[in-house]
C-alpha positions in Angstrom: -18.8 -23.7 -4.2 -15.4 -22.4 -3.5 -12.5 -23.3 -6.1 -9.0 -23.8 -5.9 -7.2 -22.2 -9.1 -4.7 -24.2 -10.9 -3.0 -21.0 -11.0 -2.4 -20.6 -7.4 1.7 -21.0 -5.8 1.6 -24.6 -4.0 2.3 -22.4 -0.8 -1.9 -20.8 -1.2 -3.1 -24.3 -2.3 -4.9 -25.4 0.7 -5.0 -21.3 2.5 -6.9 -19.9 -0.8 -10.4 -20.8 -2.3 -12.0 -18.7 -5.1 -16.0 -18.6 -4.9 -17.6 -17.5 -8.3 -19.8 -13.9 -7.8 -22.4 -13.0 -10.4 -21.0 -9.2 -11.4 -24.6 -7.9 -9.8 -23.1 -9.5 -6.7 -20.6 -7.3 -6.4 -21.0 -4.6 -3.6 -21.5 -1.5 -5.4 -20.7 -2.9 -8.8 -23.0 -0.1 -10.4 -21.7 2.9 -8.1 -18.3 3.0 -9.0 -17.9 6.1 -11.5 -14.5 4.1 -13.0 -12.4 7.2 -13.2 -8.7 5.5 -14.2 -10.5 2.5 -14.9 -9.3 3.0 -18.5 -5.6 3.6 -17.9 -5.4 0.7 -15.7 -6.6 -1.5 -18.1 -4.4 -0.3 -21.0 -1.6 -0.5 -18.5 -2.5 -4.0 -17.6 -2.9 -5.0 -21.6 0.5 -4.0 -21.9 2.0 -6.1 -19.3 0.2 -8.9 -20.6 1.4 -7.7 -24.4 5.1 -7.2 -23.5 5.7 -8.0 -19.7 4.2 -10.7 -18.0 5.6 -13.7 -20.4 9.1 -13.1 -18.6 8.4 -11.1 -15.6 8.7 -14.3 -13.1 11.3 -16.8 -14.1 9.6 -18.9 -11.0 6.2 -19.5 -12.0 5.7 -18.8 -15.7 2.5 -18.4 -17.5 1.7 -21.1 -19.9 1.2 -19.9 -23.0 -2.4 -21.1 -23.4 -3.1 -18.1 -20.6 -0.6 -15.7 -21.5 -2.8 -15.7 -25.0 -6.2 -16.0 -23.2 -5.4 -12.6 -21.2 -4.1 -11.1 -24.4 -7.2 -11.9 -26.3 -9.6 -10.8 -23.5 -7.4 -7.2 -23.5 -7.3 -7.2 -27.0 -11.4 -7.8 -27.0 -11.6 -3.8 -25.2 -11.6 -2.2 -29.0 -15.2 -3.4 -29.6 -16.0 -1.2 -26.7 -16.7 2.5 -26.4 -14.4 2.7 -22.8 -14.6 6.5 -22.5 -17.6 5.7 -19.6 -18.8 3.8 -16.6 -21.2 1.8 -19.0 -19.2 0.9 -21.6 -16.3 -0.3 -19.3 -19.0 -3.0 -17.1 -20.3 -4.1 -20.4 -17.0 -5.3 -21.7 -16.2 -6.4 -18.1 -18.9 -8.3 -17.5 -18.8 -9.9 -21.3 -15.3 -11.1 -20.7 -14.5 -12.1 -17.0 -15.8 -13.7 -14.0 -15.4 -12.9 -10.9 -14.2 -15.0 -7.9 -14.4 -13.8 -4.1 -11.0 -14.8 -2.6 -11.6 -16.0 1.0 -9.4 -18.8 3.6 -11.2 -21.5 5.0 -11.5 -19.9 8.5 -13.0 -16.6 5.9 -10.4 -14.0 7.9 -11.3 -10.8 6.8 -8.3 -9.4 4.1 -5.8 -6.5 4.7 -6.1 -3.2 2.7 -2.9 -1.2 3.4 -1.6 2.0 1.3 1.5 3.1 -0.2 2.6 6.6 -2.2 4.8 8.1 -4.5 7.4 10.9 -2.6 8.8 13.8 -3.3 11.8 14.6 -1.3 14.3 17.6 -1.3 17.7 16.2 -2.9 20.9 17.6 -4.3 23.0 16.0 -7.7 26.2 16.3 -5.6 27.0 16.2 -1.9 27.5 19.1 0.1 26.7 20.3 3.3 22.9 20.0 4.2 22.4 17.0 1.7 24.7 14.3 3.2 22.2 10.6 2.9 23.1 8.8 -0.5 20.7 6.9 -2.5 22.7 4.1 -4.8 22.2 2.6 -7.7 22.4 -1.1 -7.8 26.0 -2.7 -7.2 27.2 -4.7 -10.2 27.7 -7.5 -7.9 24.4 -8.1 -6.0 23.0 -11.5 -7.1 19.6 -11.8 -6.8 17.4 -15.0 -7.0 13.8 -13.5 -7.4 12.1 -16.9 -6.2 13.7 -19.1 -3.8 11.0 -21.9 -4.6 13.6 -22.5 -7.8 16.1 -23.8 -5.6 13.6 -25.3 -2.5 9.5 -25.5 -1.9 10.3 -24.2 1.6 11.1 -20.9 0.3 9.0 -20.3 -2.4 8.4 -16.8 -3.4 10.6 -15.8 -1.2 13.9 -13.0 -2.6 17.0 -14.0 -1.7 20.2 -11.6 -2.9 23.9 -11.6 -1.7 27.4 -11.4 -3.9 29.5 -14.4 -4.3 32.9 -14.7 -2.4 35.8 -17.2 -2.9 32.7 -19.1 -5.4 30.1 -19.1 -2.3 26.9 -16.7 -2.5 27.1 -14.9 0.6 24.8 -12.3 2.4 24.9 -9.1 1.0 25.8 -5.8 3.2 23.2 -4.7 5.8 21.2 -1.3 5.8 23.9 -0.8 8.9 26.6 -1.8 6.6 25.5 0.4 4.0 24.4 3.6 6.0 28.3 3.2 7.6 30.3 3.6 4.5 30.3 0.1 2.5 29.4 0.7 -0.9 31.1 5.0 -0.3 33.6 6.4 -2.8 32.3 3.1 -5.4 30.5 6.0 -8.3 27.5 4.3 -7.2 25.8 7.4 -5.8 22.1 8.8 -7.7 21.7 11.9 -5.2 22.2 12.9 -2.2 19.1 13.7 0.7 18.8 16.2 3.3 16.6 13.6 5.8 17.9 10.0 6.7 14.1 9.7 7.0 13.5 11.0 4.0 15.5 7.9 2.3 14.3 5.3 4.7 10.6 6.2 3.6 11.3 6.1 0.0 13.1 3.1 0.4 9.3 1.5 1.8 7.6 3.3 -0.9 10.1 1.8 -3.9 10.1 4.7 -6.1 10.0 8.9 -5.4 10.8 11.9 -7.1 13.9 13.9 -6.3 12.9 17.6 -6.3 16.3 19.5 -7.1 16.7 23.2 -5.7 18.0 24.1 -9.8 17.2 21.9 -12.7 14.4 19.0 -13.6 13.3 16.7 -10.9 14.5 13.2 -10.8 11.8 10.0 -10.7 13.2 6.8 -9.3 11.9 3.4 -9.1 12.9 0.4 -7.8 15.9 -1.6 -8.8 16.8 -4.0 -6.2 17.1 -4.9 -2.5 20.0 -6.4 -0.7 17.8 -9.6 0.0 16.7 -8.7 3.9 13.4 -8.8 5.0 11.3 -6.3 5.6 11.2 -5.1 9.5 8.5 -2.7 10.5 9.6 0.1 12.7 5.6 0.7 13.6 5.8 -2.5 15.1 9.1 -2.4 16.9 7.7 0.9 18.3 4.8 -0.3 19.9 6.6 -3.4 21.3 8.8 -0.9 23.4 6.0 1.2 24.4 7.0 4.3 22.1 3.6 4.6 20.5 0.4 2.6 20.7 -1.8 0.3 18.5 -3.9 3.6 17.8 -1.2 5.9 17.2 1.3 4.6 15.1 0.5 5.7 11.6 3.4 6.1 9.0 3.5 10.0 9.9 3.4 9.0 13.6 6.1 6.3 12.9 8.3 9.2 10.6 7.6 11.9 13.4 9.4 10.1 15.6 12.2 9.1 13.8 13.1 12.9 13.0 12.8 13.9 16.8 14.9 11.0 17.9 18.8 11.9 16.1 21.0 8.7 17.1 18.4 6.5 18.7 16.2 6.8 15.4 19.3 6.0 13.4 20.0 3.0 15.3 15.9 1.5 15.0 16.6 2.1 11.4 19.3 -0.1 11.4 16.9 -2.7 12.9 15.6 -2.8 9.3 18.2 -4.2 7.6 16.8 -4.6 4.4 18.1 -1.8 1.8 16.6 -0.7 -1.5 18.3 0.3 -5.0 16.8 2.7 -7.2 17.2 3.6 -11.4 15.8 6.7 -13.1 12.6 6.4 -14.2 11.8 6.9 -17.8 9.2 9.3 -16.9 9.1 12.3 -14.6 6.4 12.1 -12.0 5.4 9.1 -13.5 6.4 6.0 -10.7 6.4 2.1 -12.2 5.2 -0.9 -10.8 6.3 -4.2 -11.1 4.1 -4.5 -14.4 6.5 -1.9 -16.4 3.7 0.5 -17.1 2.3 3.7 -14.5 1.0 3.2 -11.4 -2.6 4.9 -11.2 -4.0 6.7 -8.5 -6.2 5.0 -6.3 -6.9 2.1 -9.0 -3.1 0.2 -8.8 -2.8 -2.0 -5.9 0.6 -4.0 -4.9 -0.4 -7.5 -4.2 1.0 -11.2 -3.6 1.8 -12.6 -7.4 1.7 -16.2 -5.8 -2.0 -15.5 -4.9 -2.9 -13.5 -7.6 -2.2 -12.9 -11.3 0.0 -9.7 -11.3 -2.1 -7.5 -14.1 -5.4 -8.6 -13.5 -8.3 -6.6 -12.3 -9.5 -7.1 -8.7 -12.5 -5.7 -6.9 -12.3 -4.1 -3.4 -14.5 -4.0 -1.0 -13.2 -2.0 1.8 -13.7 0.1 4.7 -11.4 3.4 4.6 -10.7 6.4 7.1 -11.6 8.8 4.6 -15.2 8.1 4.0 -18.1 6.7 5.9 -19.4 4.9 3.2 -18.0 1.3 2.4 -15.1 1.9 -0.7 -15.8 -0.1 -3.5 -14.2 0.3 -6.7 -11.7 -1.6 -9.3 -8.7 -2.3 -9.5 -5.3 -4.0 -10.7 -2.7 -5.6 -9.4 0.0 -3.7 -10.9 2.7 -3.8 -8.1 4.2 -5.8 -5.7 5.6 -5.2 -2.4 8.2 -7.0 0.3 5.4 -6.6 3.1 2.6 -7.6 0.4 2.1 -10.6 0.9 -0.5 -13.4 2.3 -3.9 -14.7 1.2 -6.2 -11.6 0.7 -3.5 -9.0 1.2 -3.0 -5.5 -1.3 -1.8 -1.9 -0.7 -3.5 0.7 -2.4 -1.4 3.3 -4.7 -2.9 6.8 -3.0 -0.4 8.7 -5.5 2.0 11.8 -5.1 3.6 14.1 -2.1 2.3 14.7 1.2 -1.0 14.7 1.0 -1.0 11.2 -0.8 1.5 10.4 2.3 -1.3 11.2 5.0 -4.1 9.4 3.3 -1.8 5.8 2.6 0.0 6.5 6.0 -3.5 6.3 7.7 -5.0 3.0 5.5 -4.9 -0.1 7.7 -8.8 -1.5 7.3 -10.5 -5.3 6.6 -11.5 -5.9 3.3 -12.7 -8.4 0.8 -10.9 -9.1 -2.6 -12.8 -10.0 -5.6 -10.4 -11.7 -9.1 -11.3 -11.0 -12.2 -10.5 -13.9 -14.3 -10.9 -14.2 -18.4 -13.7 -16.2 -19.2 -11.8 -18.3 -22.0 -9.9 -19.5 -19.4 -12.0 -20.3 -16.7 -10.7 -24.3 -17.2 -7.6 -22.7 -15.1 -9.7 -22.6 -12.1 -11.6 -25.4 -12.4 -9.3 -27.8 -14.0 -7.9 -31.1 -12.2 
């Protein structure tokens, strides 16, 4: 019998049922070799540790869970984790597992992101001419519209306030044309207007400097736009084709295309911030600890609990086989979102590029929830 969480965002109430899965339900529950499994957990324990009590201003957790998923992390220690068996046993002694489907059961969405490394310069000169900014002292942003209307929960909103009225803040156009120039606000400076547009999608990327230590950057705010795909736009105007446009087909043509690629740009108007990273090569997600290759996912937080463990069941172009393995929702992502919606983490530089840019395939999402507090999806 499918559940409704008590946990769920109003907006997912009637659009999200939970069904409870026996662990030897799972599809391939006892093939996955758990490689990362580890880290991801001990990343996840310290979101719930230090993290998640503040992370959304929005929806809160109570602190009945906040301490249920502290205890179930703290629980690991009675477990030798260093293996495959080891780590099921403790799962399987401390969560349950819930298949996420919509009444009409529409398949979900796996999509993939990456972590780039693009040439940059510390100072402008000729050859490296594209800024990237840090954030502007006065961008306002409201991380949950829901606080101020139900019509617009979970959605961002940012602007700067004018003559005491919070207007829109400046377009990617706006931007890319000289508004925040000259301000101190510049990080580096790019040789590839593509270059900064992709790790803009991406949210962090590592700054690989012709002399000196490379620079890691993660997110630090967006101007409050939404997200428009180019992939999209492209394929309405007959540039590419449903079967075509991949992220490198999508970034191909944007560095063969000079003025016109500049202006389709612009058609995105939202624009990202970035801040160093307190670790080299080492991106963040939205929890505060290390994203982990192939086992962090970036997912709606008003349809599931950012930190928890999820399993996928996917199909992917790499392999024949179906891909089944855990995960955690680590991240989140202005295109993430929707019922049974995640983007996998595929890690670093090119190669990581070509596998995430070519991950568009159905798939089913299983939650993890603690035990203790199963009451949370069963409740009144």
């Amino acid at each position: 019998m499918s559940q409704t969480p008590r946990f769920l965002s109003q907006r997912f109430k009637e659009s999200l049922h939970f069904l409870p899965v026996s662990f030897e339900a799972l599809p391939g529950w006892g093939v996955d070799p758990f490689d990362g499994v580890r880290e991801g957990l001990e990343g996840s324990a310290h979101f719930f540790e230090v993290g998640a009590k503040s992370w959304s201003k929005a929806a809160p957790l109570s602190p009945k869970v906040l301490k249920g998923w502290q205890e179930v992390f703290e629980a690991r220690s009675k477990y030798d984790l260093t293996g495959p068996e080891g780590l099921r046993a403790y799962l399987e002694a401390y969560f349950q597992c819930f298949r996420l489907e919509t009444p009409a059961q529409e398949p979900g969405l796996l999509t993939g992101y990456y972590h780039p490394h693009v040439a940059a310069s510390p100072i402008q000169k000729p050859g490296y001419e594209i800024p990237l900014y840090k954030r502007p002292p006065e961008l306002v942003i409201i991380e949950d519209g829901g606080l101020f209307s139900p019509k617009i929960e979970g959605q961002r909103l940012a602007g700067m306030v004018k003559n005491g009225n919070l207007v829109p803040y400046f377009t990617r156009q706006e931007i890319e044309e000289g508004a925040l120039s000259g301000r101190g606000l510049e990080i580096a400076w790019l040789k590839d207007p593509t270059d900064a547009f992709f790790m803009m999608i991406q949210g962090s990327g590592t700054l690989m400097f012709e002399d000196g230590p490379c620079l890691t950057l993660h997110y630090a705010g967006a101007n409050g736009y939404p997200y428009t795909s180019l992939g999209r736009l492209l394929i309405e105007r007959g540039l590419l084709t449903e079967n075509n446009a991949s992220a490198m087909a999508v970034k191909t043509w944007l560095q063969q295309n000079g003025d016109d690629a500049r202006r389709l740009m612009w058609e995105n108007k939202s624009y990202i911030f970035f801040e160093a990273s307190p670790a080299t090569h080492k991106p963040l997600g939205a929890c505060g600890v290390p994203l982990v290759c192939m086992r962090s996912l970036a997912c709606d937080p008003y349809a599931l609990p950012l930190g928890a463990p999820l399993w996928v069941d996917a199909s992917v172009p790499w392999q024949k086989d179906p891909y089944q393995r855990l995960m955690f929702a680590h991240d989140v992502g202005s295109a993430i979102k929707g019922e049974i919606r995640a983007d996998l983490y595929c890690g670093q530089g090119d190669e990581a590029f070509v596998k995430a840019g070519s991950l568009k395939h159905p798939g089913t999402l299983y939650l993890l929830w603690p035990k203790g507090l199963l009451g949370d999806v069963y409740g009144a």
